[in-house]
C-alpha positions, 0 to 999 in steps of 0.5 A: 094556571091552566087548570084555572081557565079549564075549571072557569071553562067547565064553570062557563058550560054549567052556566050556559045548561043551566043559565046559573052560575056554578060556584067552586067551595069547599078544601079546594078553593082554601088551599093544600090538603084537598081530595077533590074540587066541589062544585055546585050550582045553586038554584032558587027554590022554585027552579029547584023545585021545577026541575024535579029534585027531589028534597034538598036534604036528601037529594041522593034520593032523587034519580034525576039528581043523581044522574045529573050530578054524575054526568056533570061531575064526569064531564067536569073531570074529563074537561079539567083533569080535577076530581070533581064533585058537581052538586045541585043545591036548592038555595035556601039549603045552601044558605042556612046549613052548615056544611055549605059555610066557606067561600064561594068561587064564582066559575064563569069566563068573562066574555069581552063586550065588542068594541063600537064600529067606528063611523 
């Protein structure tokens, strides 16, 4: 359970950088047998495209991408104690290939409206 409250915890940090939801996919959220827990943050095309990320398809390419997914995967690691492989993903590529079908985990903390004042 606590490790759940961290990764929605790293989920909230992602969310707050980058003003998206990250979400957790892939072996993990489905059960035994994983080796680490994906994440990725899926960004509308124009978002994608301001950020400088290169090609969707090849964004290992992209110096920029990499350096935030390695910051964002360590980070992520250190905050959880999990494996994490934290990706940038243009939406319309996350939408339509195939190796991005599956589930998806949205990773936020719910942050609890304030009770009303009493007159």
């Amino acid at each position: 359970m606590p490790t759940q409250l961290y990764l929605n915890d790293f989920g909230q940090l992602v969310l707050e950088a980058f003003g998206e939801v990250a979400y957790w996919v892939g072996s993990s959220v489905e059960g035994p047998g994983w080796r680490d827990v994906d994440i990725r943050l899926i960004l509308s095309d124009d978002e994608y495209q301001a950020m400088g990320l290169g090609d969707p398809t090849a964004p290992h390419c992209n110096a920029k991408w990499v350096a935030l997914t390695k910051v964002f995967s360590a980070y992520g690691k250190a905050m959880t104690g999990l494996p994490i492989d934290f990706q940038i993903q243009q939406m319309t590529y996350a939408n339509t290939n195939k190796a991005c079908e599956g589930p998806r985990s949205a990773l936020f903390v719910f942050k609890e409206r304030p009770k009303e004042a009493k007159p």
